[in-house]
Backbone and ligand atoms as CSV (ligand in chain L), in Angstrom:
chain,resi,resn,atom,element,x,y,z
A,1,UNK,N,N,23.007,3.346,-8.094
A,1,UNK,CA,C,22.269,4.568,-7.759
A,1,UNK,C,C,20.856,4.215,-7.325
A,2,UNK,N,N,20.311,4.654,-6.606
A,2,UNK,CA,C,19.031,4.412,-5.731
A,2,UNK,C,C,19.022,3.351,-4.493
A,3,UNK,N,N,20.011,2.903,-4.307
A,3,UNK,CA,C,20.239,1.624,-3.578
A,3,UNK,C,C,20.790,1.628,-2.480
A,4,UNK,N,N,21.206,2.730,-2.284
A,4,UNK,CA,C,21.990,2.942,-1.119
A,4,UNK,C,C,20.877,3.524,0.485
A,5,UNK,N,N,19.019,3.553,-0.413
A,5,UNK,CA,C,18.529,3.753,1.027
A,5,UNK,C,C,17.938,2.033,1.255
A,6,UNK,N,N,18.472,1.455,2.393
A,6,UNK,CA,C,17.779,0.810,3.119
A,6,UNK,C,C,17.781,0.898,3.839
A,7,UNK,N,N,15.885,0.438,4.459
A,7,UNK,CA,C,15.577,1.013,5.331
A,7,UNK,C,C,14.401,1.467,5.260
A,8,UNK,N,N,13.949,2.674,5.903
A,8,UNK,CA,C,12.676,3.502,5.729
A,8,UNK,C,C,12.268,3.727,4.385
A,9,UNK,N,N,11.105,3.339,3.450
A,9,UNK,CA,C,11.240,4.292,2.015
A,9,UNK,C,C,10.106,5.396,2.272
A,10,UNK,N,N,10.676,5.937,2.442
A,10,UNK,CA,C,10.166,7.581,2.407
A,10,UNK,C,C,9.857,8.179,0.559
A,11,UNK,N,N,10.674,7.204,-0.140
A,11,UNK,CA,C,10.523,8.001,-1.543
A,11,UNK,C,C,9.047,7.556,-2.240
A,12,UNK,N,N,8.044,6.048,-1.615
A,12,UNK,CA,C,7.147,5.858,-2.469
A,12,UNK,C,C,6.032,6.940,-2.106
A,13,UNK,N,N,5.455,6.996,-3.258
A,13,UNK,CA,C,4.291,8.244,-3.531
A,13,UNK,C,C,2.923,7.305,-3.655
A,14,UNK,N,N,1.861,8.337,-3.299
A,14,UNK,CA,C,0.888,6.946,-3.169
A,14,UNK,C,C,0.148,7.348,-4.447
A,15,UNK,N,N,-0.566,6.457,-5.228
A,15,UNK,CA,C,-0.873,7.345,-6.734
A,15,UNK,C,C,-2.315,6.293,-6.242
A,16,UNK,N,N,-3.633,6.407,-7.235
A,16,UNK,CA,C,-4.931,6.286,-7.672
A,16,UNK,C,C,-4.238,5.548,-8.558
A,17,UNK,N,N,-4.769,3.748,-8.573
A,17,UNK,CA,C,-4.784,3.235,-9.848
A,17,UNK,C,C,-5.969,3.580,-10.791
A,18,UNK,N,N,-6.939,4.347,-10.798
A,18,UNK,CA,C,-8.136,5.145,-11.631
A,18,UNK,C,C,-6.677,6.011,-12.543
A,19,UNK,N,N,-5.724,6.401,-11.949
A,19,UNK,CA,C,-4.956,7.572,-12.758
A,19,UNK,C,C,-4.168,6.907,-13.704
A,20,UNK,N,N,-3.816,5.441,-13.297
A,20,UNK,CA,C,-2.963,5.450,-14.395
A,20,UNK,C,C,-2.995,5.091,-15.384
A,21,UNK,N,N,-4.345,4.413,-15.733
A,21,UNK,CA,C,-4.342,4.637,-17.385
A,21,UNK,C,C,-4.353,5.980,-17.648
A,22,UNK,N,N,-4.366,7.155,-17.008
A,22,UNK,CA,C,-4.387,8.437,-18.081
A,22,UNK,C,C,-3.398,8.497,-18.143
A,23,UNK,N,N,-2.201,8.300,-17.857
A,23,UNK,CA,C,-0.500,8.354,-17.893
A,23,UNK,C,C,-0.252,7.110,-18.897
A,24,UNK,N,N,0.105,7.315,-20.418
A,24,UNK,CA,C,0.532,6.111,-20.976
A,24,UNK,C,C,1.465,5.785,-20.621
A,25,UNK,N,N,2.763,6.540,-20.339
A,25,UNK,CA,C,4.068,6.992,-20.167
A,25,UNK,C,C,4.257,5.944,-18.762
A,26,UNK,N,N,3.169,5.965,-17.939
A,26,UNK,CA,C,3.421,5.389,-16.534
A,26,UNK,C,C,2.529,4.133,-16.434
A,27,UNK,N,N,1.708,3.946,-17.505
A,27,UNK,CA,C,1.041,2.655,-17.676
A,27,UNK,C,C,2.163,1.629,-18.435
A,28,UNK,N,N,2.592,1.963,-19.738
A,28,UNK,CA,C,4.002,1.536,-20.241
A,28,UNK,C,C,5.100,1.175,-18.759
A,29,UNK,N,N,5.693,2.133,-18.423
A,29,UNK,CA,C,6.632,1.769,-17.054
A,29,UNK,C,C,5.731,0.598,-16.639
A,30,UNK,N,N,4.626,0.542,-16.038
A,30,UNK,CA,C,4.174,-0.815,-15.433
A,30,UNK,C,C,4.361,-1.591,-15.659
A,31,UNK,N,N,4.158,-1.928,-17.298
A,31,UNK,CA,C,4.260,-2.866,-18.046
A,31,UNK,C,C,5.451,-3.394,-17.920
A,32,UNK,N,N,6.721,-2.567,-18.518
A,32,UNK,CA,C,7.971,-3.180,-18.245
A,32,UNK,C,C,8.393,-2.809,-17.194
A,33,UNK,N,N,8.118,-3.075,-16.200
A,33,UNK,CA,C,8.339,-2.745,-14.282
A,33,UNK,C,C,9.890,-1.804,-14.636
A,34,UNK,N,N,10.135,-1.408,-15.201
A,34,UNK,CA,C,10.199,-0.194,-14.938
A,34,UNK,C,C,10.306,1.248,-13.896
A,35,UNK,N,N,8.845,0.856,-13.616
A,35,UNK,CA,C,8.586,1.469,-12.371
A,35,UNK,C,C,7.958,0.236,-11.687
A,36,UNK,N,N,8.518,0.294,-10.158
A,36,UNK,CA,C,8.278,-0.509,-8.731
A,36,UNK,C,C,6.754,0.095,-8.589
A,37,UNK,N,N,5.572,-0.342,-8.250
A,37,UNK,CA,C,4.569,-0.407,-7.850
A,37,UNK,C,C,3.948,-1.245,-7.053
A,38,UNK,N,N,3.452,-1.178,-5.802
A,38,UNK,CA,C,2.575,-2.028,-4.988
A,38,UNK,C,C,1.052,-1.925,-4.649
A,39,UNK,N,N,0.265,-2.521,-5.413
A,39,UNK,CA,C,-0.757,-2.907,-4.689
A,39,UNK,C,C,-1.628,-2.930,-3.622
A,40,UNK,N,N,-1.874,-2.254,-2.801
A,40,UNK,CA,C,-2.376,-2.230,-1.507
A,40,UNK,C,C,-3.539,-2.441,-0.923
A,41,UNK,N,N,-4.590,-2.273,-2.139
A,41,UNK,CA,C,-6.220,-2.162,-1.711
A,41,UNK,C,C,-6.670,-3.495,-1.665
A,42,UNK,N,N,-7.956,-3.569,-0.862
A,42,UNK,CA,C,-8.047,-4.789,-0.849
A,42,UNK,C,C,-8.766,-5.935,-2.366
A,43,UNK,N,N,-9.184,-7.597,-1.880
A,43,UNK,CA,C,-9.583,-7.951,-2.928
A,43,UNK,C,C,-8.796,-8.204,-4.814
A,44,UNK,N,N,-7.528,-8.231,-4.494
A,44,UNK,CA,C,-6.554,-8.483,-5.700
A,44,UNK,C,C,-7.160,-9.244,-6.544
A,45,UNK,N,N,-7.670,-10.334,-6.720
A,45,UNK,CA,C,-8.231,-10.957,-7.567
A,45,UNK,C,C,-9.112,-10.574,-8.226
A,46,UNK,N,N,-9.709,-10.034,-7.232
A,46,UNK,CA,C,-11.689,-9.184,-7.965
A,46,UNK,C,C,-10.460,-8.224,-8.883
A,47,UNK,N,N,-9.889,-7.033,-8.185
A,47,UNK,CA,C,-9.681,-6.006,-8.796
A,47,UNK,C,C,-8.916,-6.061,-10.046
A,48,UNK,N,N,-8.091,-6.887,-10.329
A,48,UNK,CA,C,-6.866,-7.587,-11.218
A,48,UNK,C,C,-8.033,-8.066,-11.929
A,49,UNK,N,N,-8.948,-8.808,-12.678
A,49,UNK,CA,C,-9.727,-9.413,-13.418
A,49,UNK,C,C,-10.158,-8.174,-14.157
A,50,UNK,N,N,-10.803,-6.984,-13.055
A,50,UNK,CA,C,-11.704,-5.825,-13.760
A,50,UNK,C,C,-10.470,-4.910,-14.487
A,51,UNK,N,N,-8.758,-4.931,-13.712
A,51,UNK,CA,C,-8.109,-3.785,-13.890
A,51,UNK,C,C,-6.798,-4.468,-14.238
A,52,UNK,N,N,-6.721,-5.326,-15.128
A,52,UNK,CA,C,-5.545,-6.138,-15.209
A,52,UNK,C,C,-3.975,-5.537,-15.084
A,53,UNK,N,N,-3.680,-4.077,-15.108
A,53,UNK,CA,C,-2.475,-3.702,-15.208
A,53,UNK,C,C,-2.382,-3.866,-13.664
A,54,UNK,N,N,-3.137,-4.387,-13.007
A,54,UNK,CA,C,-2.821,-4.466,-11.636
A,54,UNK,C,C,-2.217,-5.844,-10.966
A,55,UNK,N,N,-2.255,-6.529,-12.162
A,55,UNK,CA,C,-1.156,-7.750,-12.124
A,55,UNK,C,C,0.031,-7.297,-12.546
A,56,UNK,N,N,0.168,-6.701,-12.972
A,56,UNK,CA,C,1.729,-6.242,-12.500
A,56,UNK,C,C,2.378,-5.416,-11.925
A,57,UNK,N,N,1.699,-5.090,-10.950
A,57,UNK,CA,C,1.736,-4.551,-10.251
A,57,UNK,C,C,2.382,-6.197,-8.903
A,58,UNK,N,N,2.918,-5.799,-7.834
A,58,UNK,CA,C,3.319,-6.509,-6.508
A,58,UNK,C,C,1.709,-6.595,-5.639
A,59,UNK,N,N,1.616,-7.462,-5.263
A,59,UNK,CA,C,0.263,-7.613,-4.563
A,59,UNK,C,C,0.146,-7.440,-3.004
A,60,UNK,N,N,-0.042,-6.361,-2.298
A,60,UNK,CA,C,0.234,-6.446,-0.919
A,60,UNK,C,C,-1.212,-6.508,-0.491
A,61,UNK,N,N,-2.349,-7.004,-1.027
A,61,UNK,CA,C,-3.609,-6.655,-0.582
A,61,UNK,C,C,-3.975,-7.182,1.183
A,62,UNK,N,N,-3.074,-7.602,1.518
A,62,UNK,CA,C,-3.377,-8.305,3.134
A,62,UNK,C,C,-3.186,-6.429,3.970
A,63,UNK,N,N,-2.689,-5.500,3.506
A,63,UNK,CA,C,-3.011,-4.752,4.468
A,63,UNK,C,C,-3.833,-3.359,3.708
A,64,UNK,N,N,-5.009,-4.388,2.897
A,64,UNK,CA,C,-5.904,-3.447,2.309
A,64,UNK,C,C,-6.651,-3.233,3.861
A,65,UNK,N,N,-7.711,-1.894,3.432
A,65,UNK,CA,C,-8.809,-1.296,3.972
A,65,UNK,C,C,-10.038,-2.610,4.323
A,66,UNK,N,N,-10.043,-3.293,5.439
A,66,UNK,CA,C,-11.127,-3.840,5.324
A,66,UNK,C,C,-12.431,-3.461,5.805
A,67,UNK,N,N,-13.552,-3.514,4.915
A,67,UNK,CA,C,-14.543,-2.564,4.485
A,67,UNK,C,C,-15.369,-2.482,5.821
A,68,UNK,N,N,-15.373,-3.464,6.905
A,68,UNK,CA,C,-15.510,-3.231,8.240
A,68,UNK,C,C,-15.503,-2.107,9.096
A,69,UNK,N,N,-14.416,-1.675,8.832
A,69,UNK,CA,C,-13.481,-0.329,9.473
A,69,UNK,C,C,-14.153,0.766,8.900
A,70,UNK,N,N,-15.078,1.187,7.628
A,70,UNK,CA,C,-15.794,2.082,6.930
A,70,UNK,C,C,-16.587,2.872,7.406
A,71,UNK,N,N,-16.229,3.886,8.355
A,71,UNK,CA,C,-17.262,4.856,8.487
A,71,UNK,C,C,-17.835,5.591,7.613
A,72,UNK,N,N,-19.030,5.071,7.050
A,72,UNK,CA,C,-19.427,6.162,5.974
A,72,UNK,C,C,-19.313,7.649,6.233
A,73,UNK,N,N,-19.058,8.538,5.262
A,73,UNK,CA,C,-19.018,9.922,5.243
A,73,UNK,C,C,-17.537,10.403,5.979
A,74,UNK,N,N,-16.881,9.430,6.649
A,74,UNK,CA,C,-15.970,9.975,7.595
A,74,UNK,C,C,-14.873,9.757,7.466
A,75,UNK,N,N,-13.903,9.751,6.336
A,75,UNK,CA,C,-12.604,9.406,6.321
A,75,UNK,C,C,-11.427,9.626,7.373
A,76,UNK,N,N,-11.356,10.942,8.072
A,76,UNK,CA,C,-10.344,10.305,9.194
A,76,UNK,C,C,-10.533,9.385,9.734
A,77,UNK,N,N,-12.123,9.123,10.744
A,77,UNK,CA,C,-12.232,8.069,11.466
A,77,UNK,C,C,-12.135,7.181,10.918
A,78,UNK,N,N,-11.934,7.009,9.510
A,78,UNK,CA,C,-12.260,5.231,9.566
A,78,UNK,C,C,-10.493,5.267,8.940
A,79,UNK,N,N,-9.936,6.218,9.035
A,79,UNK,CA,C,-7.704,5.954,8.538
A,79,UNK,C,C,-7.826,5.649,10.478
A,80,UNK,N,N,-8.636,6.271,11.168
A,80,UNK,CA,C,-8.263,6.558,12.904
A,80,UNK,C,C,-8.561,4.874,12.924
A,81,UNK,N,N,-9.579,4.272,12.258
A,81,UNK,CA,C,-9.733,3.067,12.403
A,81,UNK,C,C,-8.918,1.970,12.362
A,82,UNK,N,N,-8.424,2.100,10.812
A,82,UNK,CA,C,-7.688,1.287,10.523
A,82,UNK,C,C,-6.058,1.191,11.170
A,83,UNK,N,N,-5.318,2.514,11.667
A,83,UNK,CA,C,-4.694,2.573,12.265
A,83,UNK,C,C,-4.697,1.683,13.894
A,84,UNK,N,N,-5.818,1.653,14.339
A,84,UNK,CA,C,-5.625,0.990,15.685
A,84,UNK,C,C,-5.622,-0.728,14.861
A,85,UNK,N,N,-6.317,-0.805,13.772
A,85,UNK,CA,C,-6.216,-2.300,13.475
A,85,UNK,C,C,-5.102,-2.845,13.293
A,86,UNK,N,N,-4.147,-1.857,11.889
A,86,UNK,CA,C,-2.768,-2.196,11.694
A,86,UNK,C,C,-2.092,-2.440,12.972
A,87,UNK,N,N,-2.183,-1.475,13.996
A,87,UNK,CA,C,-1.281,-1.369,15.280
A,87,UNK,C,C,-1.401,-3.125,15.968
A,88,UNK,N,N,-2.614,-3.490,16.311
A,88,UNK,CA,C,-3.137,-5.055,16.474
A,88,UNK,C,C,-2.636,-6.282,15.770
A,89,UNK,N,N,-2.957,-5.929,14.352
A,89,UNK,CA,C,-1.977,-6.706,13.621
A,89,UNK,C,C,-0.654,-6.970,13.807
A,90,UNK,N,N,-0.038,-6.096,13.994
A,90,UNK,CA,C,1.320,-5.744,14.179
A,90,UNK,C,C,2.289,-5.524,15.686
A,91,UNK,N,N,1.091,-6.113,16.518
A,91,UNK,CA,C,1.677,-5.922,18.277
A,91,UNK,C,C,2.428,-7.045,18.257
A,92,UNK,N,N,3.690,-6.388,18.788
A,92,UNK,CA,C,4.821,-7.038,19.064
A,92,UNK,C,C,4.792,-8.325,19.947
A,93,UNK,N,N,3.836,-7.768,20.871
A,93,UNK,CA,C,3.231,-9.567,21.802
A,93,UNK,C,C,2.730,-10.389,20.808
A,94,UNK,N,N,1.852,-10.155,19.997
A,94,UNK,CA,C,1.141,-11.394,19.123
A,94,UNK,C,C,0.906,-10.835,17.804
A,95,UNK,N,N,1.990,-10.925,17.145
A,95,UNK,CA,C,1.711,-10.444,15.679
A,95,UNK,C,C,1.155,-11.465,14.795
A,96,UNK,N,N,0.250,-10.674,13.942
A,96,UNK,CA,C,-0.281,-11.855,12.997
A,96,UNK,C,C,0.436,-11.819,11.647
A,97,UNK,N,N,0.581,-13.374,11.255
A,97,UNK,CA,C,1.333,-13.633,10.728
A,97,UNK,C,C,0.925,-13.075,8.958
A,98,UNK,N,N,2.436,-12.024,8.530
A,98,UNK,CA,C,2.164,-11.895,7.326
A,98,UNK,C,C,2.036,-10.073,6.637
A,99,UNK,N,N,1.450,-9.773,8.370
A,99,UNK,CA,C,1.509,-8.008,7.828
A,99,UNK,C,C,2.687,-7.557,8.168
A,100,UNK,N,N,3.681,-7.844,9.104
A,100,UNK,CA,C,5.205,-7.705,9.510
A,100,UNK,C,C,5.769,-7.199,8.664
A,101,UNK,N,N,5.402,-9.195,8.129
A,101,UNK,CA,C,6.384,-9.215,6.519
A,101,UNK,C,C,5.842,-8.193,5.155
A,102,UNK,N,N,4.669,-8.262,5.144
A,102,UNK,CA,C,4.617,-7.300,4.140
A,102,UNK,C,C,4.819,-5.799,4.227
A,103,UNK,N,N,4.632,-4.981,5.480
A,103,UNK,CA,C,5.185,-4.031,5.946
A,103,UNK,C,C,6.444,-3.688,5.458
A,104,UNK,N,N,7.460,-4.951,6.325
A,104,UNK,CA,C,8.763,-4.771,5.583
A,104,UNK,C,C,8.932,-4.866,4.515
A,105,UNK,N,N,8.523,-5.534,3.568
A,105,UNK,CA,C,8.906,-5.524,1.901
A,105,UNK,C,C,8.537,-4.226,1.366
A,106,UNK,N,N,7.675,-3.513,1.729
A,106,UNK,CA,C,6.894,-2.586,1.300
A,106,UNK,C,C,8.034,-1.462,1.326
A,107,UNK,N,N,8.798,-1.719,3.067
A,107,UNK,CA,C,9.465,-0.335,3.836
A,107,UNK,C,C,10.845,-0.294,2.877
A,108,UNK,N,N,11.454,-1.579,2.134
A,108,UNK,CA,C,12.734,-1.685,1.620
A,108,UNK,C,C,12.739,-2.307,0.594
A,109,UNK,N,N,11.925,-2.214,0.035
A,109,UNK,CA,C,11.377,-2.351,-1.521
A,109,UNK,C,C,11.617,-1.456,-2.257
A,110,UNK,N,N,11.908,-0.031,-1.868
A,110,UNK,CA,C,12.269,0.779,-3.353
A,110,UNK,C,C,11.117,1.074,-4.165
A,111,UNK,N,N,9.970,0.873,-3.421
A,111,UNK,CA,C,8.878,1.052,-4.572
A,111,UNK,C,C,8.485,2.638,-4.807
A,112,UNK,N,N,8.120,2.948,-6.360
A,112,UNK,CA,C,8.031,4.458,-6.523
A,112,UNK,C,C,6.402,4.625,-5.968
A,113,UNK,N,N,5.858,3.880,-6.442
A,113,UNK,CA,C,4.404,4.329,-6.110
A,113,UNK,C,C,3.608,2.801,-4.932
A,114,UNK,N,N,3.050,3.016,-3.967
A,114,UNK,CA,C,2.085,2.587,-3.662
A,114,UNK,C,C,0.493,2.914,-3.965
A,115,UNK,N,N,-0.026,2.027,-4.499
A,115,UNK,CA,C,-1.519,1.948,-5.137
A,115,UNK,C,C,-3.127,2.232,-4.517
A,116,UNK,N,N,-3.625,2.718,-4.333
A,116,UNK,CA,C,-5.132,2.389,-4.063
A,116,UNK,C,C,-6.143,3.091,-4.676
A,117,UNK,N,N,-7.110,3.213,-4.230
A,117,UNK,CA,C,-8.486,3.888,-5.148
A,117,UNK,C,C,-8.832,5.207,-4.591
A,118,UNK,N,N,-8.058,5.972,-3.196
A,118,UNK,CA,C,-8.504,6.844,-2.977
A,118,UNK,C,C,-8.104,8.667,-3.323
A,119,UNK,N,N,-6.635,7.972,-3.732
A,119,UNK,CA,C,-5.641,9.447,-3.652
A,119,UNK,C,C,-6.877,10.366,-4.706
A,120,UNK,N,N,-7.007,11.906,-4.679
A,120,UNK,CA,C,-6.599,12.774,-3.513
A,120,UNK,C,C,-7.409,12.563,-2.297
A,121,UNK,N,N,-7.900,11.599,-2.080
A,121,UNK,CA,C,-8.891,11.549,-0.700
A,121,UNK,C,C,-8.134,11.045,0.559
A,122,UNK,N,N,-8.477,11.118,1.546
A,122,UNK,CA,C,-7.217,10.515,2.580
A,122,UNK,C,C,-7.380,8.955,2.757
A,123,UNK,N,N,-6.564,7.995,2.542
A,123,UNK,CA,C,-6.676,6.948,2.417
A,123,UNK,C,C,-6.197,6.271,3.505
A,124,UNK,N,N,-6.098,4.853,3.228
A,124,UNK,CA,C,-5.342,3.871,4.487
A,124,UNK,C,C,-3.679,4.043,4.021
A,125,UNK,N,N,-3.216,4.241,2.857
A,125,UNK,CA,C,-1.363,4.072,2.642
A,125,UNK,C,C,-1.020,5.066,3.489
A,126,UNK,N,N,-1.749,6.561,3.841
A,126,UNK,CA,C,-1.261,7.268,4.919
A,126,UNK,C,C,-0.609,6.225,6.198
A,127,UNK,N,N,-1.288,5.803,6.781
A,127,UNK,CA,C,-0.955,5.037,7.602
A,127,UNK,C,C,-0.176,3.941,7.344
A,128,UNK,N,N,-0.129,3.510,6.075
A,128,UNK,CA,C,1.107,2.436,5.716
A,128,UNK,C,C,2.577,3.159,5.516
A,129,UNK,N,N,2.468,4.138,5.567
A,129,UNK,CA,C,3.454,4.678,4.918
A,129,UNK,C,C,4.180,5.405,6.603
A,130,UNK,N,N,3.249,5.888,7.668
A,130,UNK,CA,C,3.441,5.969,9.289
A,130,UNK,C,C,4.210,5.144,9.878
A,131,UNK,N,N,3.602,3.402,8.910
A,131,UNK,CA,C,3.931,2.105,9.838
A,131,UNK,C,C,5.304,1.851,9.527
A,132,UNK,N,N,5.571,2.654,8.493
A,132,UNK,CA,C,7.113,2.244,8.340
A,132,UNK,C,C,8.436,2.368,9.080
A,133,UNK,N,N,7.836,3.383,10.310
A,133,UNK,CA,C,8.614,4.303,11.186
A,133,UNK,C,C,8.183,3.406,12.352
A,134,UNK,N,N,7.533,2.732,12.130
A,134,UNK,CA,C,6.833,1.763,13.870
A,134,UNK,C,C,7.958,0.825,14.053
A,135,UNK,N,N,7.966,0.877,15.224
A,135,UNK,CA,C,9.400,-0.480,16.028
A,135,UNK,C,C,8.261,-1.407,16.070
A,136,UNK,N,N,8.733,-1.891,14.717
A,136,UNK,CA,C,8.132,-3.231,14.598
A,136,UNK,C,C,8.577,-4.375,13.730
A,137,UNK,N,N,10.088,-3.956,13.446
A,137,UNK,CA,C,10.852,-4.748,12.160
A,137,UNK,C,C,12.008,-5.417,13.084
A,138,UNK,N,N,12.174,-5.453,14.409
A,138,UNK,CA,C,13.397,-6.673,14.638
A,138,UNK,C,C,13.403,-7.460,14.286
L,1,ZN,ZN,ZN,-7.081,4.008,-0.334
């Protein structure tokens, strides 16, 4: 049961790792993976030292937010940002090596939650979660 989607995962939800220590219930699941969780923001090491349940968490930080792309005050433009970056990363003429692959693990992974620091704010997994639908997995 659950196994039969591969393919697109449409089922992961993107959650605030700030939230989940208030969920014991879903901090526990972490613990015993339980629940599938990925990682996404950038800097894993920094953040994993300060937020350790984030080692167990799956580490996809290569298609974190890089702080470059930051329009202060302006969150679409800087998801409008990062979107043309992912797209670059990910051009079928010259892909760089590594966001493909993590894309795909991400897309058929089964994971319940993807991670970052912004939910309810509009974040970059919007757009990870877009890229999953991109012809970009032959
Ligand atoms: Zn975010």
């Amino acid at each position: 049961m659950g196994d039969e989607q591969v393919g697109s995962n449409t089922m992961a939800e993107i959650i605030n790792i700030k939230h989940i220590s208030k969920s014991l219930e879903l901090y526990n699941s972490i613990k015993e993976h339980t629940v599938n969780i990925a990682y996404c923001g950038l800097s894993y090491t920094y953040w994993a030292r300060i937020f350790p349940i984030i080692q167990d968490m799956e580490n996809y930080s290569i298609l974190g937010k890089p702080r470059e792309l930051i329009v202060k005050g302006n969150r679409p433009l800087t998801i409008d940002r990062y979107r043309l970056y992912l797209k670059e990363k990910t051009n079928k003429n010259y892909p760089h090596r590594g966001y493909v692959e993590a894309l795909r693990a991400l897309r058929t992974g089964h994971y319940n939650y993807l991670a970052c620091w912004c939910e309810p704010k509009l974040c970059h997994l919007s757009v990870i979660i877009e890229a999953f639908e991109w012809d970009i997995y032959d």
